[in-house]
C-alpha atoms as one frame of an Amber mdcrd trajectory, in Angstrom:
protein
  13.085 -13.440 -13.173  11.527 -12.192 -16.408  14.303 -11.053 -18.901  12.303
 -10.009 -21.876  14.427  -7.313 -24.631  12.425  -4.205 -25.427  12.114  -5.010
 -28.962  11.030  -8.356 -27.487   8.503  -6.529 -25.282   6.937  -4.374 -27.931
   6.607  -7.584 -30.088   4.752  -8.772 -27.475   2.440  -6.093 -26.556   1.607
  -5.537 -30.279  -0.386  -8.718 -29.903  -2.789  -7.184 -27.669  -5.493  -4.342
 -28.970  -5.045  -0.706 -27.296  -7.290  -0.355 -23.736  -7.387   2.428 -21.334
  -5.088   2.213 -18.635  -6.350   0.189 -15.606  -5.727   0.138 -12.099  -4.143
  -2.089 -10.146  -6.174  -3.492  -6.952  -6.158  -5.683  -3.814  -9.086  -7.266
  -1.993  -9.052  -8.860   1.371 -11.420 -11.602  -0.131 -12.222 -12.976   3.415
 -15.136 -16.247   3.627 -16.290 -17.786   0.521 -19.627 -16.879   2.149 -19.428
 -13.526   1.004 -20.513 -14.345  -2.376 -23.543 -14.288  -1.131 -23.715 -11.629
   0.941 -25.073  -7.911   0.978 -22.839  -6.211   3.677 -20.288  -2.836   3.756
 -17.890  -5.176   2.478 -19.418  -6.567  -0.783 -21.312  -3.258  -1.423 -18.074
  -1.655  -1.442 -16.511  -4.254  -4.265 -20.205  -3.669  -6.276 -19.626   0.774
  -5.789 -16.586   0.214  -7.356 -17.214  -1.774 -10.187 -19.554   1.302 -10.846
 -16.685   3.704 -10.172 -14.852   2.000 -13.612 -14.888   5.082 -16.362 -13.856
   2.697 -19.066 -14.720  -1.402 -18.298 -10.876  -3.673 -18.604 -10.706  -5.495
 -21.727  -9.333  -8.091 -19.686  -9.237  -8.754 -15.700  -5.812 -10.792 -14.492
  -6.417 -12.338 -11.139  -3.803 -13.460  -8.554  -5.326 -15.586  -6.456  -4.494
 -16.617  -2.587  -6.279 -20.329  -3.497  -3.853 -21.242  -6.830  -0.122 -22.253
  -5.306   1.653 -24.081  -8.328   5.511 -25.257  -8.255   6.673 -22.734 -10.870
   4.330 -19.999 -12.240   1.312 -21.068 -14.513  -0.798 -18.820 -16.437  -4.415
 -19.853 -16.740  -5.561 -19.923 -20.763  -8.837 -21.886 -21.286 -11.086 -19.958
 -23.371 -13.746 -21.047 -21.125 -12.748 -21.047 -17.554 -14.965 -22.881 -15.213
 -15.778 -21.906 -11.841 -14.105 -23.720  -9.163 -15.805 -24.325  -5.539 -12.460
 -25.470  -3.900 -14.036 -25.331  -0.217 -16.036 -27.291   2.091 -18.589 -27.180
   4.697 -20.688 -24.549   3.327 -24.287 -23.482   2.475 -25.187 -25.738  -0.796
 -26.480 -22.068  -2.183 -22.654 -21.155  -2.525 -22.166 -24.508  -4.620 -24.883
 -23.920  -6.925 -22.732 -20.275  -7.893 -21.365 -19.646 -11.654 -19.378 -17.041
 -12.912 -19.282 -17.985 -16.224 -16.841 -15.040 -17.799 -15.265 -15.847 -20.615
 -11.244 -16.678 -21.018  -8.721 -14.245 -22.366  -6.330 -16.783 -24.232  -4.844
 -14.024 -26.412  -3.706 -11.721 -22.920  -2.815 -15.085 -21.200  -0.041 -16.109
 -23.970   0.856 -12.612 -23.928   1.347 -12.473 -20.393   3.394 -15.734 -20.335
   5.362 -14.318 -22.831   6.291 -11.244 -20.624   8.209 -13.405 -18.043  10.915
 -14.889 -20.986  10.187 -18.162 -20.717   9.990 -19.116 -17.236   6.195 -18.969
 -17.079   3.767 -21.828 -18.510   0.372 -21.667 -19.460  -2.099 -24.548 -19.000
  -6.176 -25.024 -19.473  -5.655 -27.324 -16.502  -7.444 -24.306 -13.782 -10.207
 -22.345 -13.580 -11.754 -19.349 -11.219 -11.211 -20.595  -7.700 -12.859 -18.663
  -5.008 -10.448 -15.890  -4.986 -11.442 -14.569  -8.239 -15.293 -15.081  -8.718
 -15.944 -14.444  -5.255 -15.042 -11.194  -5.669 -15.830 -10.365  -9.469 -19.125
 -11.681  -9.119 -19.741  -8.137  -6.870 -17.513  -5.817  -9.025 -18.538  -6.933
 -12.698 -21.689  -9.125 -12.115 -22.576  -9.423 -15.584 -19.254 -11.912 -16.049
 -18.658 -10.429 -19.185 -15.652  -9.334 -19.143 -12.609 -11.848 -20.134 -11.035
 -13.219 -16.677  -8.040 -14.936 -16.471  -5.367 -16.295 -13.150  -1.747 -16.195
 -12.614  -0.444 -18.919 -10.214   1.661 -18.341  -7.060   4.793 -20.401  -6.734
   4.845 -21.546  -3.352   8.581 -22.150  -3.668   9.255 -18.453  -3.711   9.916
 -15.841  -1.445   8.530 -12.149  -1.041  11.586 -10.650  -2.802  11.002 -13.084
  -5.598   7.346 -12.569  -6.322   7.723  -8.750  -6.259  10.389  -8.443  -8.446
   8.872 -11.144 -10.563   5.274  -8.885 -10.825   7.001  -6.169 -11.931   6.818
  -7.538 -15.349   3.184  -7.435 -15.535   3.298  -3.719 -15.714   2.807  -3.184
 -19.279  -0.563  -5.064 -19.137  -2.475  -1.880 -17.418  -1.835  -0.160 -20.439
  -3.252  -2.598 -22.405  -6.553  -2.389 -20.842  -6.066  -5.193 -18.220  -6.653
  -5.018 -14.589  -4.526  -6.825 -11.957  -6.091  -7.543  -8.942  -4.759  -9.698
  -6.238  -6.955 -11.513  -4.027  -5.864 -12.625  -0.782  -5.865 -11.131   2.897
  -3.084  -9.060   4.383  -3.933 -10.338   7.913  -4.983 -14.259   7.398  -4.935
 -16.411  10.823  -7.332 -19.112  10.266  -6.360 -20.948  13.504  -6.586 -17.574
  15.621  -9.779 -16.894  13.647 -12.046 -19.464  13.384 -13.201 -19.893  17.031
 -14.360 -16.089  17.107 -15.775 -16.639  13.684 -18.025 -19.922  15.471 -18.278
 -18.108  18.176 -19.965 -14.673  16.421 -17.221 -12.292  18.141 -16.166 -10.267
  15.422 -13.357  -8.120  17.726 -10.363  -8.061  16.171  -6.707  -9.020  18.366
  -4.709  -6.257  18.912  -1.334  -7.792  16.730  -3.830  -8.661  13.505  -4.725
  -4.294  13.769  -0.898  -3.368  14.723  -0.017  -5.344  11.473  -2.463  -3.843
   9.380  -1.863  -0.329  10.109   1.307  -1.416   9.540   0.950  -2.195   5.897
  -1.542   0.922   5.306   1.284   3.363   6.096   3.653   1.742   3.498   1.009
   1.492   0.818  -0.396   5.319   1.417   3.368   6.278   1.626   3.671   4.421
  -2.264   7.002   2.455  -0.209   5.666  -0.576  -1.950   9.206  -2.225  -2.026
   8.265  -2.029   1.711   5.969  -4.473   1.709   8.849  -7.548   0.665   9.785
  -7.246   4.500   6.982  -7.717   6.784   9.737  -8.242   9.905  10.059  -4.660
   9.838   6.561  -5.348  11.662   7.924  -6.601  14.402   6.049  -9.505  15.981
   2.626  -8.980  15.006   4.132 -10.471  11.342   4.538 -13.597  13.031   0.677
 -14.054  14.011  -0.618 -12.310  10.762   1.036 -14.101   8.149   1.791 -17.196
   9.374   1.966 -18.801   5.461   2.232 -16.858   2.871  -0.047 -17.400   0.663
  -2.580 -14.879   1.128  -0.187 -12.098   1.679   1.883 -12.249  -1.532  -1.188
 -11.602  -4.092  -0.880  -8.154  -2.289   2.894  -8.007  -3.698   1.962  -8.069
  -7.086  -0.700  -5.242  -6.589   1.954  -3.357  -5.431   4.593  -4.695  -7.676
   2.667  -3.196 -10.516   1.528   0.345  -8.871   3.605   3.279  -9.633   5.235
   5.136  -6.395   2.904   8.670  -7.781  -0.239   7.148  -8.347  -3.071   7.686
  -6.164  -4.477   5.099  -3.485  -8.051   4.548  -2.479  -8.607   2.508   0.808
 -11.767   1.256  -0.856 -12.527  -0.884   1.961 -11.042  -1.545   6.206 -11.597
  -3.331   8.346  -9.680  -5.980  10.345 -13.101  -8.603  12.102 -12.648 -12.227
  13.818  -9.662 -11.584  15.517  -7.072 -12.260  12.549  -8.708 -11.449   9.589
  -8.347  -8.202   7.428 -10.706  -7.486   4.964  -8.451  -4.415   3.259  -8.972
  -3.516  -0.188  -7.165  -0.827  -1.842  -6.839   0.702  -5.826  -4.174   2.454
  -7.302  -4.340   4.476 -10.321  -3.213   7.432 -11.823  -4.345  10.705 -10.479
């Protein structure tokens, strides 16, 4: 866990320039496919990207696609963009999001965690981040940068562990996590091949689920998805794309307001929710 002093902490944050203070936000990133796309879903990312009063100084990605043993913080100045899938149009190949790096808020950030955080020029912007940011800020101007998952780690871990990100949002950088609250590629993929967008009936109770604890602000709710009951077992079957949503919510305050920007739970097991948090 990050155990940073508070004269460490301003020392720290005194590295950074003053920035507005930012939301925090979660997308259900769904199919890499949706780069290229013009549906409710991506027009909802691209309306709020033109909802932003004041544009981030920096954006700070947690992505579904970037599992690490121990926690890496990405710091090239010059990410590339990484197409880490397969089988897809060569049009979604041929995509760049060529945003610059934020080296200064990446050192800064693996700062924040005292030590137990690394950062490396070794990653890029996999699909979780430009995916997305290519609808919200399509000008790629705006410094991007990624914070690895450690796959070793449970939920209690990573939301306790997010909580020192904080700080950032008041420093002008937005955290958004990118993953999918409902992700059952098995259960999904033959409705997906099949065009049958229904949804099954445990990947909506499990959904709902997590809607009433984030529109309640019980964020610390969210560590125990067997308070679910079963339908956890079908919706999250890894974890990967369910803890980016933990340090969204990690990083929200319980009396700021929430905007269900986007829902919608297609395929059978795959929700597509994207919230934003702010002050009110």
């Amino acid at each position: 866990m990050a155990d940073v002093s508070p004269q460490d902490l301003e020392r720290i944050l005194s590295q950074l320039p003053a920035g507005p203070r930012m939301p925090a936000i979660f997308v259900g990133h769904g199919s890499p496919t949706n780069a290229l796309e013009d549906n409710p879903f991506t027009r909802s990312l691209a309306q709020m990207g033109k909802d932003f009063v004041e544009r981030p100084r920096a954006i700070l990605v947690i992505s579904a696609h970037w599992l690490t043993s121990g926690t890496m913080v990405q710091a090239g100045e010059r990410p590339e963009t990484i197409h880490d899938f397969g089988g897809f149009p060569e049009e979604l190949y041929r995509i760049q999001y060529p945003a610059p790096g934020a080296p200064l808020y990446a050192h800064a950030t693996a700062q924040l965690f005292g030590g137990v955080a690394y950062e490396t020029r070794e990653w890029g912007l996999d699909h979780g981040a430009w995916t997305v940011l290519r609808h919200i800020f399509p000008d790629a101007r705006i410094p991007v940068f990624q914070l690895s998952i450690d796959w070793a780690r449970q939920n209690d871990f990573h939301f306790e562990f997010a909580r020192a990100l904080r700080p950032l949002r008041d420093r002008g950088v937005l955290i958004l996590g990118s993953g999918n609250i409902v992700h059952n590629l098995r259960q999904s993929v033959p409705r997906f091949m099949s065009g049958d967008a229904r949804p099954f009936d445990w990947a909506v109770e499990f959904d709902a689920w997590v809607k009433r604890q984030i529109d309640g602000r019980d964020y610390a709710a969210l560590k125990r998805i067997g308070d679910a009951g079963q339908s956890a077992l079908l919706a999250v079957p890894t974890p990967d794309h369910y803890v980016p949503l933990l340090y969204t919510a990690a990083v929200a305050e319980p009396g700021e307001a929430v905007t269900q920007v986007y829902e919608e739970v297609c395929y059978g097991g795959m929700s597509m929710r994207t919230f934003r948090v702010e002050a009110g």
